[in-house]
C-alpha positions in Angstrom: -38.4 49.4 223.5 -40.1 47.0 221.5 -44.0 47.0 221.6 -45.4 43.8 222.6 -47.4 42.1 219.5 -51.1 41.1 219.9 -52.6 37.6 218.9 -55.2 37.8 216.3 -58.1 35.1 215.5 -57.2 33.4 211.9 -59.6 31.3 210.3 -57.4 29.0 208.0 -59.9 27.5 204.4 -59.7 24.6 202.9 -60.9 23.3 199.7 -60.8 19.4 199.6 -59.9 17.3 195.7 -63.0 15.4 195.5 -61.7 12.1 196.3 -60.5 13.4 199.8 -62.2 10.7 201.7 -60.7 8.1 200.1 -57.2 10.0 199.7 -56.5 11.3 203.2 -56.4 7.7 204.8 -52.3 7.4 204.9 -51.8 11.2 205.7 -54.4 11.7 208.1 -52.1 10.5 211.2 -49.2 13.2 210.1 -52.0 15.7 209.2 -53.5 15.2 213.1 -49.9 15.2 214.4 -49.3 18.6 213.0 -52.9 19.7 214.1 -51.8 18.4 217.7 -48.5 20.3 218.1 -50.3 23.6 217.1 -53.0 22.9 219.6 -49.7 22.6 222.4 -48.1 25.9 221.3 -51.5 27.4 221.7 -51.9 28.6 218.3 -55.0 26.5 217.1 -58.1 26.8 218.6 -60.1 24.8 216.7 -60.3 22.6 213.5 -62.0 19.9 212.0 -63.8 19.0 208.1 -67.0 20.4 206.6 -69.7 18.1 206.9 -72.5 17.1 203.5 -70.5 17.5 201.5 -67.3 17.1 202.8 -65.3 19.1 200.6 -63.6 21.6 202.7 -62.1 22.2 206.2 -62.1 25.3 208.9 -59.4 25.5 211.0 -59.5 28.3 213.7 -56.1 30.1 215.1 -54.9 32.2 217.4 -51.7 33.7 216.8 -49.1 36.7 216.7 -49.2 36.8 212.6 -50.5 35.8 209.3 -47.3 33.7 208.8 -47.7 31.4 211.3 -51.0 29.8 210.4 -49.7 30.2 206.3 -46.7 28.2 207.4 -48.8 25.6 208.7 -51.0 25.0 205.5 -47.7 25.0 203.9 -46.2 21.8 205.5 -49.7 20.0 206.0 -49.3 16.7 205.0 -53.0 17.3 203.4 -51.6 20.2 201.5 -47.8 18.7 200.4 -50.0 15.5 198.9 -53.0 17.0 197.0 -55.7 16.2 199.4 -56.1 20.2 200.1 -56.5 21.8 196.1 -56.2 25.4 197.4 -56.5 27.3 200.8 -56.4 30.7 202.5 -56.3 33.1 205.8 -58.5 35.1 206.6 -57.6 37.4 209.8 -61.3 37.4 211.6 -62.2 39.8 214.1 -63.9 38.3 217.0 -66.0 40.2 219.3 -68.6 38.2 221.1 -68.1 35.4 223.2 -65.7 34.6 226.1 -62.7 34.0 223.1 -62.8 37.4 221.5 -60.1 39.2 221.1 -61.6 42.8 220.9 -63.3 44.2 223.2 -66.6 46.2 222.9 
């Protein structure tokens, strides 16, 4: 018998090219799309673009593996197109709030 897995908190980083305000314009909708359907399978929490300066994003998950919230950077419209210049995961270990995921 298979053990059950556990969802993990993610934070996914992004670092923006520096003409991302004026590049993300056409790929914003497919870039909020994507961002949409992850919100509906439950798997991102939260998201949204560093403010002054606006050169990087935070994108919050919640999910089974690593893989899943690498496999979204990887097809991100931002990503695919240049407006993202490099990103990563970090798994983040929440423990305060009414979100965390381990309890002390």
């Amino acid at each position: 018998m298979r053990a059950a897995m556990t969802e993990k908190h993610f934070i996914l980083f992004y670092e923006y090219a520096p003409d991302y305000l004026e590049r993300r314009g056409p790929l914003r909708p497919a870039h909020l799309k994507a961002a949409e359907e992850a919100v509906s399978r439950g798997e991102l929490q939260l998201g949204g673009a560093l403010a002054d300066p606006p050169d990087g994003g935070v994108l919050i998950f919640k999910a089974r593996s690593r893989e899943i919230v690498e496999n979204f950077a990887k097809s991100d419209p931002y990503v695919l197109n240049g407006v993202v210049t490099s990103w990563r995961v970090r798994e983040w270990t929440t423990v305060v709030g009414p979100g965390a995921l381990t309890k002390i």
